[in-house]
DOBA-51292 format. One record per residue (C-alpha): x, y, z; chain. Coordinates in Angstrom, 3 decimals. Example, Ala and Ser with C-alpha at 12.3 -4.5 7.8 and 13.67 -1.06 7.14 Angstrom:
% DOBA-51292
12.300_-4.500_7.800_A
13.670_-1.060_7.140_A
END
This chain:
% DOBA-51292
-38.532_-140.348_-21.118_A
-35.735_-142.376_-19.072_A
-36.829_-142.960_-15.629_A
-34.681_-140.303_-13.196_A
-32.970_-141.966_-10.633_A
-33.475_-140.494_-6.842_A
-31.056_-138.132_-5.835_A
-29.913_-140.883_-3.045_A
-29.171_-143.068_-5.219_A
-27.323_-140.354_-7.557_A
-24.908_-139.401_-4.901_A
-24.280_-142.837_-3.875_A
-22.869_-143.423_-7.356_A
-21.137_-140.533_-7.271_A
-19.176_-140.797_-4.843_A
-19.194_-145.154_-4.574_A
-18.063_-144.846_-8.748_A
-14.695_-142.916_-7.807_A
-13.904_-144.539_-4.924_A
-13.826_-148.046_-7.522_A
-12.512_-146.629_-9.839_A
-9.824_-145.897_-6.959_A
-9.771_-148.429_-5.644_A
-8.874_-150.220_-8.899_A
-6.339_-148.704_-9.751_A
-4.839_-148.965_-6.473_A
-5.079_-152.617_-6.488_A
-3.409_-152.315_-10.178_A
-0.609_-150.367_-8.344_A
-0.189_-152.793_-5.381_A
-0.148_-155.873_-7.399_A
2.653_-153.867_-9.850_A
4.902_-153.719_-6.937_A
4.606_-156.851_-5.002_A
5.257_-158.525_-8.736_A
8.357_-156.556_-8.904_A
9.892_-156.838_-5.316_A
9.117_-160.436_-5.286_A
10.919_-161.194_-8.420_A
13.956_-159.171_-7.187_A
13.767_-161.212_-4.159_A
13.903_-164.622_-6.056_A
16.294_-163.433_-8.737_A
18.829_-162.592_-6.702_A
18.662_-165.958_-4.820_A
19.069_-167.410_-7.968_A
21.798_-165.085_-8.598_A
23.677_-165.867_-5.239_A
23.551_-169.757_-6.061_A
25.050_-168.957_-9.738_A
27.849_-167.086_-7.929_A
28.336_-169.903_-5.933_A
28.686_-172.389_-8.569_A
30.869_-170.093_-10.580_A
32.983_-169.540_-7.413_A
33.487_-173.897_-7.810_A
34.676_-173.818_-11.283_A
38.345_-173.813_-11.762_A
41.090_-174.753_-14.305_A
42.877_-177.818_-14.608_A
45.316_-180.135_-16.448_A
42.266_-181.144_-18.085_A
40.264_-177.830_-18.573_A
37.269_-176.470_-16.780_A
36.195_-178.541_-14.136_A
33.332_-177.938_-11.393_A
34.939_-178.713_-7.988_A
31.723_-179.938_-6.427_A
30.167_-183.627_-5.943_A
26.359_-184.421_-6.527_A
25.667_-183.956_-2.655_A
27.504_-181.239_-2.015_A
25.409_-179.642_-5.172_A
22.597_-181.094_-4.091_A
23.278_-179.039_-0.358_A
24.024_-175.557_-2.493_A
20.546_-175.803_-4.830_A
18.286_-177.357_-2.061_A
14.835_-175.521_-2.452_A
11.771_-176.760_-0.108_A
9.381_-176.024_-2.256_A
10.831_-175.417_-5.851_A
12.755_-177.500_-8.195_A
16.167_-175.918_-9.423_A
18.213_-177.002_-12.484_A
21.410_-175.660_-13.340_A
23.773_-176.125_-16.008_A
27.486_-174.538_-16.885_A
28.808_-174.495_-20.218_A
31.686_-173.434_-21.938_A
32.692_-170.378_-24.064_A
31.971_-172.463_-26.792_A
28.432_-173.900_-25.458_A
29.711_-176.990_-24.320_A
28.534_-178.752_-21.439_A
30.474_-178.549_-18.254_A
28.081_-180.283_-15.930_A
24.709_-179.944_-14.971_A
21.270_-180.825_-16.868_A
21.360_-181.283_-20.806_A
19.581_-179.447_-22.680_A
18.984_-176.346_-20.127_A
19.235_-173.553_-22.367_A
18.680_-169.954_-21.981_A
19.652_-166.272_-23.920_A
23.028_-165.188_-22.670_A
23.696_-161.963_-21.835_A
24.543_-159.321_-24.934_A
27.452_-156.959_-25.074_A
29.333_-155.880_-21.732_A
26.190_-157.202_-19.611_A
27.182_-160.411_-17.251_A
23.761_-161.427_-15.898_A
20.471_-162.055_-17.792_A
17.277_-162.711_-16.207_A
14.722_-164.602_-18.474_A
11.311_-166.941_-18.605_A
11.972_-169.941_-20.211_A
10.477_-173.670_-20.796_A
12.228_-176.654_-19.430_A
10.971_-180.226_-19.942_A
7.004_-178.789_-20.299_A
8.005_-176.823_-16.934_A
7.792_-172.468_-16.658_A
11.099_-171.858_-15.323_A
12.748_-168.617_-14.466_A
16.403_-168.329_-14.941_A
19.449_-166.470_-14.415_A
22.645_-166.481_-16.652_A
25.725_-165.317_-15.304_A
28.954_-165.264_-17.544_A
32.491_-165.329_-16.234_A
36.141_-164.930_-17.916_A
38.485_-165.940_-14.892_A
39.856_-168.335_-15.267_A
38.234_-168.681_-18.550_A
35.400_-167.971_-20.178_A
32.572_-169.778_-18.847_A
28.618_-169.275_-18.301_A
26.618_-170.251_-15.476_A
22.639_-170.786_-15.952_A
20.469_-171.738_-12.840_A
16.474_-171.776_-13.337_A
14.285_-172.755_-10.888_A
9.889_-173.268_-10.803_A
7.899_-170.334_-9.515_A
5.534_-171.792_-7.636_A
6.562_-170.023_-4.314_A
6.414_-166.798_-6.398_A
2.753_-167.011_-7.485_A
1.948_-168.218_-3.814_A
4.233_-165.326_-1.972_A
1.998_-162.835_-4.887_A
-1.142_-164.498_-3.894_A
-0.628_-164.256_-0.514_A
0.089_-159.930_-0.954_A
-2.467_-159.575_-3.036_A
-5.423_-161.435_-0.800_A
-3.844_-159.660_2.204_A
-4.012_-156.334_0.687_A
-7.206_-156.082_-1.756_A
-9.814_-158.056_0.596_A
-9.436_-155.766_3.280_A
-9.725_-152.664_0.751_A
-13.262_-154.690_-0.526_A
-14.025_-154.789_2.986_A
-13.567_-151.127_3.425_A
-15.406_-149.950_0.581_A
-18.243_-152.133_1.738_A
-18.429_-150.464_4.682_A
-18.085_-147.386_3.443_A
-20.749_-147.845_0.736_A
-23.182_-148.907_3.789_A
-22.432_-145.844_5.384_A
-22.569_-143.449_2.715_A
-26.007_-144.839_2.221_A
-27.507_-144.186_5.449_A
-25.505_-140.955_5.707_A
-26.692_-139.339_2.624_A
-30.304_-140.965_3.419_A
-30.116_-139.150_6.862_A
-29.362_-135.970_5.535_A
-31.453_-136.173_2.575_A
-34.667_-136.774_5.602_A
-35.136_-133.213_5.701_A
-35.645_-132.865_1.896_A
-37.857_-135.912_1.878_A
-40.432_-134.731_4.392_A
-39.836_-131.045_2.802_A
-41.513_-132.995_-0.051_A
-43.982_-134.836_1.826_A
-45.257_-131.631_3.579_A
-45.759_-129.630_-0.110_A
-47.148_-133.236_-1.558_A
-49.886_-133.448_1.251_A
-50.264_-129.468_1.539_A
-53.725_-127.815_0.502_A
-53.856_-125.919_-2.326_A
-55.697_-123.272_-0.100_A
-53.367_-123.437_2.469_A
-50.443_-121.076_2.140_A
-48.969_-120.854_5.594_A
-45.152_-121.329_6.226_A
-44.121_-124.505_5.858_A
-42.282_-126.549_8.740_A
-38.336_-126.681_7.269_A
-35.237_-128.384_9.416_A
-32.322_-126.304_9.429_A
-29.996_-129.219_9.958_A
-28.042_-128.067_6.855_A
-27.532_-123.947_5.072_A
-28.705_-125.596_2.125_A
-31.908_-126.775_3.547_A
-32.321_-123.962_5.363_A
-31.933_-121.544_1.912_A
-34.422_-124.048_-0.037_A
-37.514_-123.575_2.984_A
-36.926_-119.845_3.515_A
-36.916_-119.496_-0.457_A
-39.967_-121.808_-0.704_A
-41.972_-120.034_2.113_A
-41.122_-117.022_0.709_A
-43.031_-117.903_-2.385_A
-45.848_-118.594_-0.140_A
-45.652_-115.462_1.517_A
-45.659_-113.991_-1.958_A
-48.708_-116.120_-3.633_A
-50.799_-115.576_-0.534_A
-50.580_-111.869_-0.758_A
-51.495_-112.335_-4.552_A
-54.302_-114.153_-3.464_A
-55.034_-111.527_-0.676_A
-54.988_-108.652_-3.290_A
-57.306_-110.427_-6.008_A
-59.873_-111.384_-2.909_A
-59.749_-108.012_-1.351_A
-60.374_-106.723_-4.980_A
-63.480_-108.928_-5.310_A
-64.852_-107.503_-2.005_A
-63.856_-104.094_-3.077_A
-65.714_-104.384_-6.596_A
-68.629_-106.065_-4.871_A
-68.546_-103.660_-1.907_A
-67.962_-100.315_-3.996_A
-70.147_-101.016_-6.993_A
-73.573_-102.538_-4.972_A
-74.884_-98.970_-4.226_A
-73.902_-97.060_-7.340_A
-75.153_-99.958_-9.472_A
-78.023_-99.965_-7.379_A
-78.972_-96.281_-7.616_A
-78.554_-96.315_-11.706_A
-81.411_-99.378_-11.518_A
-83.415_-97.442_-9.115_A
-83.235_-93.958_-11.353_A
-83.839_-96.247_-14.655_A
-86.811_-97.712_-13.116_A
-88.043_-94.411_-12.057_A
-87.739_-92.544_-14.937_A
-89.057_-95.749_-17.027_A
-92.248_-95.085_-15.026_A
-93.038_-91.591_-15.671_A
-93.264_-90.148_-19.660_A
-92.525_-86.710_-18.294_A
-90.051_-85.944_-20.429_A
-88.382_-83.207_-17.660_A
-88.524_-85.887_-15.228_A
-86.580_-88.373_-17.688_A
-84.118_-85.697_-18.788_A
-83.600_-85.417_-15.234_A
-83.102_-89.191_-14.633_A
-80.687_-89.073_-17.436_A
-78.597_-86.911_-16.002_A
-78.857_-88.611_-12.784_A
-77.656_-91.817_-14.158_A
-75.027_-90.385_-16.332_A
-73.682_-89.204_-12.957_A
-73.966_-92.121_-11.596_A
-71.999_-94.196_-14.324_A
-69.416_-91.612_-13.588_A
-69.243_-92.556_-10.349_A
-69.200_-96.108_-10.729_A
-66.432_-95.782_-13.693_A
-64.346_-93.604_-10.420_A
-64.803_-96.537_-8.823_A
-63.853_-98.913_-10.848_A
-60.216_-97.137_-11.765_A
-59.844_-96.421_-8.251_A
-60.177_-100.274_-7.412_A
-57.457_-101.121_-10.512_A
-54.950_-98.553_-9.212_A
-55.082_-99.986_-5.496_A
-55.109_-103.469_-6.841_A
-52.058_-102.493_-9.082_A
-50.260_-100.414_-6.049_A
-50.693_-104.155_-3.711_A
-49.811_-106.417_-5.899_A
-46.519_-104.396_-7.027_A
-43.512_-105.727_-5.575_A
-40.668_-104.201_-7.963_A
-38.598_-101.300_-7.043_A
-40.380_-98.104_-7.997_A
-38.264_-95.138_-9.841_A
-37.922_-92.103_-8.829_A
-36.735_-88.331_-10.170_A
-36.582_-84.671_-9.615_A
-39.888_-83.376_-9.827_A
-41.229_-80.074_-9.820_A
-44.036_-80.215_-7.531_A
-45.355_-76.167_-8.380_A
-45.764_-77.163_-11.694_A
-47.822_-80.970_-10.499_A
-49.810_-78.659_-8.475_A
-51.075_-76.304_-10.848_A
-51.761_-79.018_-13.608_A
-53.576_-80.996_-11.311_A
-55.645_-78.351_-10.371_A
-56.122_-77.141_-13.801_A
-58.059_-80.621_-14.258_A
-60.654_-80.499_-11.016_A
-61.301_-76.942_-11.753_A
-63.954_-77.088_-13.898_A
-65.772_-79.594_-11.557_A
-64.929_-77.498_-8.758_A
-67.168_-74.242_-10.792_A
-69.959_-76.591_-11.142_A
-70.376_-77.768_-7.498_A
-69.634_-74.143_-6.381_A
-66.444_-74.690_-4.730_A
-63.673_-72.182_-4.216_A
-60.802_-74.124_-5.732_A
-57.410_-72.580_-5.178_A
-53.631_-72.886_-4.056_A
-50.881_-71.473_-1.645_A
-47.365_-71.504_-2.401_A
-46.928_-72.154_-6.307_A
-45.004_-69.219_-7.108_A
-42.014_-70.998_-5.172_A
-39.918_-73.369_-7.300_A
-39.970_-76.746_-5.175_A
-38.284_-80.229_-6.136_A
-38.866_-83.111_-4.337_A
-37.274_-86.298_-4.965_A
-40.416_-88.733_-5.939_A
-42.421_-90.667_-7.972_A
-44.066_-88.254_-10.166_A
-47.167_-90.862_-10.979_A
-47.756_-91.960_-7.306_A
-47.749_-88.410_-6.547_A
-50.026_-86.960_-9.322_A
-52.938_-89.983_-8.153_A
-52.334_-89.464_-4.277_A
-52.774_-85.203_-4.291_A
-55.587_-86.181_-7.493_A
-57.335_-88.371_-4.935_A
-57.067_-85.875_-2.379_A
-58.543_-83.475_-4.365_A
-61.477_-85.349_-5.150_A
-62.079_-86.355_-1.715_A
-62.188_-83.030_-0.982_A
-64.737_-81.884_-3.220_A
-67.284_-84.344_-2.718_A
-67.145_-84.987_0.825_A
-65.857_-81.437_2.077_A
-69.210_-79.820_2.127_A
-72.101_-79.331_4.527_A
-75.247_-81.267_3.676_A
-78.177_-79.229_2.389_A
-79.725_-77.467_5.357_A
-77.141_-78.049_8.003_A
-75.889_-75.138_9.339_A
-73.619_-73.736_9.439_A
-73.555_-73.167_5.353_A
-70.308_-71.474_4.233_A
-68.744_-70.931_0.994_A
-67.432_-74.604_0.175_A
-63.543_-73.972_-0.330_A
-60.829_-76.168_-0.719_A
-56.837_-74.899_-1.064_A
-53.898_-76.674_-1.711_A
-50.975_-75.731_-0.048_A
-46.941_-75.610_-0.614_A
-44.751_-75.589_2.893_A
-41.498_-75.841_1.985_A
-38.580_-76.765_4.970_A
-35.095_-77.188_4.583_A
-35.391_-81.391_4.461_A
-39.163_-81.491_3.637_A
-42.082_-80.064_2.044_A
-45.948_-80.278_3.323_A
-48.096_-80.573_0.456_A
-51.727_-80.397_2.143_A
-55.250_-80.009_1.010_A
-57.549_-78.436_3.166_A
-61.620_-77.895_2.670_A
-63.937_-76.234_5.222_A
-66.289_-79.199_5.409_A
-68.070_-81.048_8.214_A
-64.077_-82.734_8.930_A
-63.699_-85.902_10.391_A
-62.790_-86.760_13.842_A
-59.693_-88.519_14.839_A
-61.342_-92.083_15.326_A
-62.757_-91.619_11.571_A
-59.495_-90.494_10.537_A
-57.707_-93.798_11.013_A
-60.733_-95.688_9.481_A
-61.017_-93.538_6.516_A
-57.649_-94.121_5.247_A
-58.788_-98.293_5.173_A
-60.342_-99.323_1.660_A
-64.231_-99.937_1.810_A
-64.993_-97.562_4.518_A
-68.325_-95.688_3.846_A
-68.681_-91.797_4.676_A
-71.304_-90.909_7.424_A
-73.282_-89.361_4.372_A
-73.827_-92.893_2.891_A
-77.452_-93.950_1.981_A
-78.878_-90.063_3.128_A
-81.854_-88.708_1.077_A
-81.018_-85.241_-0.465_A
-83.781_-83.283_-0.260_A
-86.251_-83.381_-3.026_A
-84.828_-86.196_-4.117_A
-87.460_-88.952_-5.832_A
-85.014_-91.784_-4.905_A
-82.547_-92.456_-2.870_A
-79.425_-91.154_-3.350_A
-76.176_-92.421_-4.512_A
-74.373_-91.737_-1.582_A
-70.800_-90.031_-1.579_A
-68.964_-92.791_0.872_A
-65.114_-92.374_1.631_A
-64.519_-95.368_-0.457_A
-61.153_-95.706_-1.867_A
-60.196_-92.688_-2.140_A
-58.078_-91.866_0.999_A
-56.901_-95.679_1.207_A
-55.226_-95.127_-2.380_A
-53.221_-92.037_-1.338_A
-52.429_-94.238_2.059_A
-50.933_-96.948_-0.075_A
-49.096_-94.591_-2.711_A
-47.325_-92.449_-0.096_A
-46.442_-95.742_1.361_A
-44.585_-96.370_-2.122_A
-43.337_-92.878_-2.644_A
-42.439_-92.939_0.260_A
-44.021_-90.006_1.872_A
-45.800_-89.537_5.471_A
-49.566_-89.008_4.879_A
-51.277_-87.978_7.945_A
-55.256_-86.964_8.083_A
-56.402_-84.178_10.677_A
-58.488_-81.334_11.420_A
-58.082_-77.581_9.605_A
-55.710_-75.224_11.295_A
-58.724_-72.602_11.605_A
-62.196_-73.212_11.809_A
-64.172_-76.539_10.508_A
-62.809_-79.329_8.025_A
-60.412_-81.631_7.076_A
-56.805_-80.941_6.352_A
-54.992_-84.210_4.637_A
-50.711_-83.204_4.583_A
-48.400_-85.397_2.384_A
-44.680_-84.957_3.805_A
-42.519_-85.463_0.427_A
-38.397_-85.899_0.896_A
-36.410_-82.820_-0.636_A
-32.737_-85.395_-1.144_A
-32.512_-88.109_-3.315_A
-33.003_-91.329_-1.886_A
-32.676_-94.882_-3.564_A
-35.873_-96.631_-4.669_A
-38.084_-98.249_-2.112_A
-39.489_-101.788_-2.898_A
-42.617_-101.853_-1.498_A
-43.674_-103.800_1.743_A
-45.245_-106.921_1.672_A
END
């Protein structure tokens, strides 16, 4: 591969190559013209001194004779600098007087004066005819050397292109330290990334001298911002795993152990079923942690529709309620024989009230011989307002107070039930923690959106969690980073 230039040295050439190129053709131009305005100038002197000599020649006894004397000619063709030959001839070609053998094309057809280059006695002349018919036909040819031509072109042409090198000397010069002034930014942009630690992901320092450069740093902190909440998601799902899994991993060692040491088969049947809980558990867990990860690391716009949340409801609960039979819990709803829309994500939704439902049952009861020790219940509940509707789920549990509240709804929180011996238990339990649970619905009615909002039960004991869903269509929300 062809080493790449830098991108100083790029835009020097493109802009240093036109102006050249420019200036080239410039020069071309300039040199073009002063070629052709000097040689009018010296033609028609030449011209003026033919007239003159034809204005001498008149008609005698004799013929054509030229009325002027060596000096007198001598006076009319004086040049400083040049030499000048002349030479008029008869219709016929004769010679009337001047230099032998000074010949030159005459003009053609109705033209009287011809300009021409020709060659003298080894000498580069340039010459003039002239032809005249009064009082008879005669011609006129004066030539002259044009060494004050070449000198006068010279002179034009030094005066005008070495300034224009000077300029575009200067101007290069500039353009260099210009474009390696504004390029600074860019370089220490590049510095800073070279020299940054992979670990660190904090904003780097960008000069806004320029719109461009200011674009290129938000754009590149911006990917920052992004990879370093990538890398906060994956490490808060490491602590999560680590964090959620240690006890219920734990306990299914513990209860293997245990029923390892006893051949009892009642006691290992027992154990069985105790770790086949268990694994439940931990499998919860485990899609729990996948669907938070998978709600924090999404940053696309999430779709919405027209969902019919009486008919959400009742599936939903259709699901739970056979768990809800086997731990004895009144399982029921308010409000589903009212057609309700709301304007959501019908996924989000079905996890967040799912989640709430399962809090619900497992941490919504008394523990064995508390008192009081009422029927465990837990409702579900469809308020619908003109703008809103208040889907809640409500058990008549122990409830939380308002300090626990705002910590439950934060991922890796642990119930007050965690690490408790039920009674008659041979080890310790598996404890029922808060867990993920309520910090999933948190994060999905962030991306709904929806207002989630934990409190106590309208009457009596317990916990009442609300979810406040939108009844107009709204456009999709990108989640927050």
């Amino acid at each position: 591969m062809s080493q790449l230039r830098s991108l100083r040295s790029l835009l020097s050439r493109q802009v240093l190559w036109p102006l050249a190129m420019t200036w080239t053709l410039g020069t071309v131009v300039t040199l073009a013209v002063s070629l052709f305005f000097t040689q009018q100038a010296f033609d028609r002197a030449m011209l003026d001194d033919a007239y003159a000599i034809a204005s001498r020649v008149s008609n005698r006894q004799q013929g054509l004779t030229l009325d002027l004397s060596t000096r007198e000619m001598g006076a009319l063709l004086f040049d400083q600098s040049e030499s000048v030959y002349f030479s008029v001839m008869r219709e016929d070609g004769s010679l009337m007087a001047g230099h032998p053998g000074l010949r030159a094309p005459w003009p053609e057809g109705d033209k009287k004066v011809l300009f021409d280059d020709i060659s003298y006695q080894g000498k580069e002349l340039r010459s003039v005819v002239l032809v005249r018919s009064q009082p008879e036909p005669f011609v006129v040819l004066v030539a002259q050397t044009q060494g004050s031509r070449l000198a006068l072109l010279r002179s034009v042409l030094l005066l005008s292109v070495v300034p224009q090198v000077l300029l575009l000397l200067a101007l290069a010069v500039w353009l260099r330290v210009v474009i390696g002034r504004e390029l600074a930014p860019l370089t220490s942009l590049q510095r800073s990334v070279g020299e940054r630690d992979a670990r660190d992901l904090t904003p780097l320092p960008v000069s806004t001298t320029t719109q461009d450069m200011a674009s290129l740093g938000a754009a590149i902190n911006a990917l920052l911002a992004r990879l370093g909440d990538s890398l906060r998601a994956q490490r808060e799902f490491s602590g999560n795993v680590a964090h959620e899994l240690r006890t219920p991993l734990a306990g299914i060692r513990a209860l293997t152990e245990y029923g390892l040491a006893h051949q009892d088969a009642v006691v290992m049947r027992e154990q069985l079923q105790r770790i086949a809980a268990s694994e439940a558990r931990a499998s919860r867990l485990v899609e729990q942690l996948l669907a938070l990860a998978l709600a924090e690391e999404t940053d696309v716009s999430l779709p919405a529709q027209w969902v019919d949340l009486d008919e959400l409801v009742r599936d939903t609960l259709m699901r739970y309620l056979p768990r809800a039979d086997a731990l004895g819990v009144d399982l029921g709803a308010q409000g589903l024989d009212q057609g309700v829309q709301v304007w959501v994500h019908a996924g989000l939704l079905e996890g967040a009230l799912g989640n709430l439902i399962d809090n619900a049952l497992r941490h919504g009861r008394w523990p064995a011989g508390a008192a009081p020790q009422p029927q465990a219940r837990v409702t579900v509940t469809i308020d619908p307002h003109p703008s809103e509707v208040r889907l809640t789920v409500v058990d008549n549990g122990p409830g939380l107070s308002p300090e626990q509240c705002r910590q439950y709804v934060q991922r890796g929180v642990r119930g007050p039930h965690q690490g408790r011996l039920a009674p008659g238990a041979h080890v310790p339990d598996l404890g029922e923690g808060a867990g993920l649970g309520l910090a999933i619905v948190a994060r999905f009615a962030t991306l709904m959106p929806a207002a989630f909002t934990l409190g106590p039960a309208p009457q009596g004991p317990g916990l009442c969690a609300t979810l406040v869903l939108a009844r107009q269509r709204h456009e999709p929300v990108t989640p927050p980073t």
